[in-house]
N, C-alpha and C positions, 0 to 999 in steps of 0.2 A: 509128128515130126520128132518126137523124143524117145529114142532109143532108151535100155536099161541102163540105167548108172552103174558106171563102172569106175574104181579108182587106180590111180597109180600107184602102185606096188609099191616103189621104188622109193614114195615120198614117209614111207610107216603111217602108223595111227592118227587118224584126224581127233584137231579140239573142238569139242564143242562149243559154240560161240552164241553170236546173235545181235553183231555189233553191226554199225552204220558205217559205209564205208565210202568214200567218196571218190573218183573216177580222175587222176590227174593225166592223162592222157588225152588225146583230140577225140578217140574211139577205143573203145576196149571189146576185144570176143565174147560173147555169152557165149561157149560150149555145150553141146550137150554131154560128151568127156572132157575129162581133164588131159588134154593132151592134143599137141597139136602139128600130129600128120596127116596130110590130105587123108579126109573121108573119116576118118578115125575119129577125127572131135573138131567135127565140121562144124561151121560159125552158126546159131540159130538166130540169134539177136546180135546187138551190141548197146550198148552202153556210151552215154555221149559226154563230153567234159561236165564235169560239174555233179551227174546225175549217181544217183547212191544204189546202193548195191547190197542187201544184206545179207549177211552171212549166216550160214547154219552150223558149215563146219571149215576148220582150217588147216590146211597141211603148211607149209614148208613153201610151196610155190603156190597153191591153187586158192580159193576159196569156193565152196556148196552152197548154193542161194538161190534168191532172186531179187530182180529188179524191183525198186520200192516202186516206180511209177506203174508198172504193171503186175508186177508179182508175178513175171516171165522166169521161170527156174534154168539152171546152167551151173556152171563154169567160168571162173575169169582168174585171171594171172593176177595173182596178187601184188605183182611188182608195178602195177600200172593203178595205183588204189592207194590211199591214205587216210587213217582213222582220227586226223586231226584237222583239222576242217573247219570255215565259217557258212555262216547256212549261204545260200543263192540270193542276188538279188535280182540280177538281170539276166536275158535269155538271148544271144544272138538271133536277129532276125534277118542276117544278111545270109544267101547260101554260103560263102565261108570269108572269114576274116582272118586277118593277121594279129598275132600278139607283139606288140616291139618290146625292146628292151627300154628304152626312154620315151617321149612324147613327142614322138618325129618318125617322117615315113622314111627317114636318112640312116634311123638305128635300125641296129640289127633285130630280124625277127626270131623271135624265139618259138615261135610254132603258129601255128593256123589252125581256127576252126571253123566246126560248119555251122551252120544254122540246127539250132537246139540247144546248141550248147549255152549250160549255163555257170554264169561267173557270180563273183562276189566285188563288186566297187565298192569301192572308199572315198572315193573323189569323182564327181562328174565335173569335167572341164567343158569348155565350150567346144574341140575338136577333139579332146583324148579324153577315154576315162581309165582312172589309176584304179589295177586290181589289190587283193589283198598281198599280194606276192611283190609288190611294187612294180609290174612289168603294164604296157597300155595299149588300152585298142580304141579302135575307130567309137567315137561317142553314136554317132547316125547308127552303129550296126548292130546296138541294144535296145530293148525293150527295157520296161521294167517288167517284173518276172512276173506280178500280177494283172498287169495289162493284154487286152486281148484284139484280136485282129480275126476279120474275115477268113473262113479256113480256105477259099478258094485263092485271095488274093496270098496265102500263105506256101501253099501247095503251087503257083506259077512260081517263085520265087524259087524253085525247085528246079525247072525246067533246065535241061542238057545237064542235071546232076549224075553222072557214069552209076550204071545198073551196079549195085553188088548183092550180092545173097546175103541177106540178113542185114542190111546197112541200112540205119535210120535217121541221116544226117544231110548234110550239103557238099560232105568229103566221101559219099555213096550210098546207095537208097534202094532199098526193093519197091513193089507194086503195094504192100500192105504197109511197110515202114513211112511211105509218104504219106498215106492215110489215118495212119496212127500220129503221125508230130503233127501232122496238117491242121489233124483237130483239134490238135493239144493248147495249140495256137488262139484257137476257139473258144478254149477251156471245157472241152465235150472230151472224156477220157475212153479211148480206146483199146480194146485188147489187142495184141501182139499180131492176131493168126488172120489170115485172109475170113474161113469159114465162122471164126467165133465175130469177127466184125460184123457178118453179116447177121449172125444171131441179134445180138446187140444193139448197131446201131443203122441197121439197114444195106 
């Protein structure tokens, strides 16, 4: 699935790096270029809230890497990524949730994620728990990020989530992506590709 690396021109010389980068978006592209017209630097992965990304090199928009939980290589926009960051503690387990702005389903939401995604509480309430951002989500829709569950009863929890190529989440999911968080769930770590799973873990 991985084309030659190619860079964009346009961006000059990359720095060399090697920094922990953390995901503040619901989903981010893993590319396999830096650049994102159909076909061209078509999605191979993605990257789910919370989950880190490390960089090799860094231009201007992109960053050269890969995923810390698989060491999956790519591409990802740097404007959806921040190097300042408290570690994870919890792991959505609902296929997707809402973030409010206060501790009420009356305030405004400030984004939705899917199932994977992982956050940082500060406060677990009896119905909301407060992230480190002061924004809150449904307390029922976390795990703690050590805690582990059935990979089967993990992977229904999925079901009627919309196909997407490269999607590893509860907001889009391929055939190998479900199989990868499913287990993750488990705590059984999977590679990224349909064929290297079946090397692996059967």
């Amino acid at each position: 699935r991985r084309a030659e690396d190619r860079r964009e021109k346009t961006e000059g010389p990359p720095r060399m790096t090697g920094a922990r980068w953390k995901v503040t978006a619901p989903a981010v592209d893993v590319r396999e270029v830096p650049d994102n017209e159909a076909l061209r630097g078509k999605m191979e992965s993605q990257l789910l809230f919370g989950e880190i990304f490390i960089a090799e090199e860094e231009t201007a928009e992109w960053l050269k890497g890969r995923c810390e939980h698989d060491g999956y290589s790519g591409y990802v926009e740097k404007k959806y990524l921040t190097r300042e960051f408290a570690a994870a503690t919890h792991v959505v387990t609902a296929q997707r949730t809402d973030v409010y702005r206060d501790a009420s389903i009356k305030s405004p939401i400030q984004m939705t994620l899917g199932f994977g995604s992982h956050v940082t509480v500060t406060e677990m309430g009896e119905k909301f728990a407060t992230l480190d951002d002061g924004t809150h989500i449904y307390a029922r829709h976390l795990s703690d990020i050590s805690a582990k569950e059935d990979f089967v009863s993990a992977a229904e929890k999925l079901i009627e989530t919309p196909y997407v190529w490269g999607g590893r989440g509860g907001l889009g999911i391929d055939c190998s992506g479900l199989v990868q968080i499913a287990l993750a769930r488990a705590g059984i770590a999977a590679p990224r590709d349909t064929e290297d799973q079946e090397k692996t873990v059967g």
